[in-house]
N, C-alpha and C positions, 0 to 999 in steps of 0.2 A: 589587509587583504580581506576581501570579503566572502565570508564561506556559505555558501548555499544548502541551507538548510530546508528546504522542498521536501514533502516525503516525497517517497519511491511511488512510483504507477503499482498500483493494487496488482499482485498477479492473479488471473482469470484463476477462478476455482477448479479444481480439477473434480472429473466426475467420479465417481466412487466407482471401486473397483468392482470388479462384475456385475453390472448394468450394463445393458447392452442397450444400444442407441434407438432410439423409438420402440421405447419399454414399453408403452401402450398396445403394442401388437403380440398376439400370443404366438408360439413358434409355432411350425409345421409338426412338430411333435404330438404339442398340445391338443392341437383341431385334432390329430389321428385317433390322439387316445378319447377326445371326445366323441368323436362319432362312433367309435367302437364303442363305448360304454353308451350310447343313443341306441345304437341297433342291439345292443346286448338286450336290453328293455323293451329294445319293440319284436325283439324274434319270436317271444310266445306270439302275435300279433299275426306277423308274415306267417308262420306255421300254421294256424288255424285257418287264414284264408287261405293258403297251398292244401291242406287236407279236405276244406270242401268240395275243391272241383276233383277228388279221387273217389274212385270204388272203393268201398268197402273194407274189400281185401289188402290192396294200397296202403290205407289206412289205417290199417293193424298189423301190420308188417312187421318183422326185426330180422336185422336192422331195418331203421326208412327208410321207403321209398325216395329218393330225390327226382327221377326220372321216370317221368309217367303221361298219358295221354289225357289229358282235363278233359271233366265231362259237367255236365250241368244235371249230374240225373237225382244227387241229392237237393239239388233245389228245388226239382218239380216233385221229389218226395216230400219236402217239406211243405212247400205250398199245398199238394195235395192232401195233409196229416188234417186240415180244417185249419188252421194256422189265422186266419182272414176274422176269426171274431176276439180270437187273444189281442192282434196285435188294434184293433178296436176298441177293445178296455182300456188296454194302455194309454190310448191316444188319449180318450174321455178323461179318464184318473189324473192323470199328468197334465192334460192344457186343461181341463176347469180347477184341479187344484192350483197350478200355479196362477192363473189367472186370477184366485179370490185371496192367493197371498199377497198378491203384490197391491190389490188391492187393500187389506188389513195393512200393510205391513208401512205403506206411504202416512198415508196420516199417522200411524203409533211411530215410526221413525222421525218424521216433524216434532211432534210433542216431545219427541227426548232426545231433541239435536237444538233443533230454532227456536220451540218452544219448549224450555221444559220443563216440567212439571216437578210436583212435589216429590223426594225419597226417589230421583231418577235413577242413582244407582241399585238402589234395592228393586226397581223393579226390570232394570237390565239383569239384574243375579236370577231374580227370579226367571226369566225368560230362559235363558242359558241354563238354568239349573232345570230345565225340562230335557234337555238332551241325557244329559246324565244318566237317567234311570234307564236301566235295562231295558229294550224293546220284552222281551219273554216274561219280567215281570209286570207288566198288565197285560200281557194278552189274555188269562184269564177273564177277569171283570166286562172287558173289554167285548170279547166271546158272548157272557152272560147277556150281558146288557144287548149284545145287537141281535141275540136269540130275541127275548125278551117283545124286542121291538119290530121281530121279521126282518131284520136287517140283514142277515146272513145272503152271501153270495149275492148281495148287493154293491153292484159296483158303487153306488151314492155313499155305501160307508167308508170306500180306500179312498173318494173326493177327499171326503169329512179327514178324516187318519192323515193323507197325504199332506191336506193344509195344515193343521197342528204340528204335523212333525217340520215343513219347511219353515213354519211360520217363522220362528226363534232366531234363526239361522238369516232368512231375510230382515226381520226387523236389527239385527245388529248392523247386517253390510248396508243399507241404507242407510242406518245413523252416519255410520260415518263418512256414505256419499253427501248426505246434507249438511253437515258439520265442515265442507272444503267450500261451501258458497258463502263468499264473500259478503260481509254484514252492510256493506255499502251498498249490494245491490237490493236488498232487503227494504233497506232506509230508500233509497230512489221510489220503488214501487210501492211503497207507504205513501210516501209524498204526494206520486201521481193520480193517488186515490184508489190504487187496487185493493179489493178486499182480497179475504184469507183464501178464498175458492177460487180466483181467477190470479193470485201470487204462484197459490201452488201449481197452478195450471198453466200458466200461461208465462212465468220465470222459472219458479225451479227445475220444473219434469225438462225441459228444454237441455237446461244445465247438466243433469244427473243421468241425463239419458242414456249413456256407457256403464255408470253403475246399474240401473235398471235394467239393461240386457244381459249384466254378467247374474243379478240375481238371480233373475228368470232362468237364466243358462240353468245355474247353478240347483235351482228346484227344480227342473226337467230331470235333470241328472239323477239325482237322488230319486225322485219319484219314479221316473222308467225303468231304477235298476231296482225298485225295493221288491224284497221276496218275503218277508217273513211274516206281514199282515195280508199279504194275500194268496201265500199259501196256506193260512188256516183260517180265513175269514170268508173264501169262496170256493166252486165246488166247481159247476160247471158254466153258469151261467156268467160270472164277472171273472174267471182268471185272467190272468196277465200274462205276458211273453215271459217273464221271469219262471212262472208255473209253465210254462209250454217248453220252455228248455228243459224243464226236468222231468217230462211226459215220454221226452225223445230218449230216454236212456231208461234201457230192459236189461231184465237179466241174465237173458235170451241173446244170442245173436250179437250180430255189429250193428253198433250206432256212434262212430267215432267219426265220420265222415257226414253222415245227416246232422250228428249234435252243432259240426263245426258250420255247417251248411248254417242250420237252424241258427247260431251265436252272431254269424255274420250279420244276416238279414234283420236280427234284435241290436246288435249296435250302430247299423246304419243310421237314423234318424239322429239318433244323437251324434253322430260324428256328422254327418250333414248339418247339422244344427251347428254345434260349434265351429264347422270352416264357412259357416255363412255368417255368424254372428263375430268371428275371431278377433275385428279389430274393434269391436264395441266390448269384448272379452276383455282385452289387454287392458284397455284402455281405462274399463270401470275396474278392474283387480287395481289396479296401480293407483287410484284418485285418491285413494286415503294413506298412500303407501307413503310418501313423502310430506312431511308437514314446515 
């Protein structure tokens, strides 16, 4: 008699106990306690813009006001404060500074991504090790020197200050925007005769062009929000919106409703900036993110 020696049909694996079926989707819990811990962070936000359309009075309340009649009269206080040559500084400081890093910051970023150069690393340390130092310990020298030169409540010197200080910052994220383009497209554009000024112009910038707007973002950002070179570096003639929000607060009286008024109108541009730039944002943060 002939005995049938066949295995057995495999039994289907069984799934592991609590796993729950299309584990890739998070629960209804989850998302709850996300959004709650989202608005937890954005409520200082919502409160500053509900405090500016209020009186004064409103505005210094206790407990808070939640129910009240919005008024726009902090706005036209603050526009009326002269507000119109702050936010002018600003604009100058920040788009010609970022505009001469990104400048600097392309070709030093090629030299130490596509092409690099000698002691690359030591001079990325170097770069980065300018962050480092305390902004308050040079502001001293710093002060001297732009006495010295008339440079005092000069807005050309927060240009000068604003670039150095992004500079570091942009020559990193760039590297390693240039560092994700592919060495074959490199070698193609060699081949076809392009030199070095119409490669980087005319292949790279194309490519990198999401990393390029998150830099730019990114030196807007820091330069609109900086306080501490230009509030001891100008007077009356080059402040900045950062110095004009702290104009608006006496020690006198209420200013809790014009400050929030005044905060709004100082981070509009950049939040306009970033929901117009957003998907060139994502897109250049994430290019070196993955390797």
């Amino acid at each position: 008699m002939a005995i049938d020696t066949a295995p057995a049909p495999a039994r289907p694996a069984e799934a592991p106990q609590g796993r729950r079926k299309g584990g890739g989707k998070p629960s209804s819990l989850l998302t709850v306690l996300t959004w709650i811990l989202a608005l937890g962070f954005f409520s200082p936000v919502i409160w500053m813009v509900l405090t500016s359309f209020k009186q004064e009075s409103a505005a210094a309340s206790s407990p808070p006001t939640f129910f009240f009649e919005p008024t726009l009269d902090q706005y036209r206080a603050v526009l009326g404060a002269g507000a119109g040559p702050y936010f002018l500084n600003s604009v100058i400081a920040t788009g010609v500074s970022t505009v001469l890093v990104i400048i600097l910051a392309v070709p030093a970023s090629y030299a130490l991504s596509i092409r690099p150069v000698k002691k690359t690393q030591d001079v990325l340390f170097f770069f980065i090790s300018t962050k480092m130092l305390p902004v308050v310990a040079v502001i001293m020298p710093i002060y001297v020197i732009a006495g010295q030169l008339n440079m005092l409540d000069n807005i050309w010197t927060l240009v000068i200050l604003y670039t150095a200080m992004n500079l570091p910052i942009a020559v990193w994220m760039m590297r390693s925007f240039f560092q994700e383009v592919p060495a074959e497209v490199l070698e193609a554009a060699q081949m076809d005769g392009a030199g070095l000024l119409k490669t980087l112009r005319s292949v790279l910038m194309p490519m990198v062009a999401p990393g390029l707007a998150a830099t730019a973002l990114i030196c807007v950002i820091f330069a609109w929000n900086e306080f501490f070179f230009a509030l001891n570096l100008t007077a009356a003639k080059a402040a900045t919106v950062p110095v004009f929000l702290v104009s608006q607060m006496t020690s006198e009286g209420l200013f809790l409703a014009k400050l929030s008024a005044a905060s709004v109108l100082a981070s509009l541009p950049v939040v306009l900036a970033g929901w117009v730039a957003q998907k060139q944002l994502v897109r250049g943060l994430s290019m070196g993110a993955v390797k």
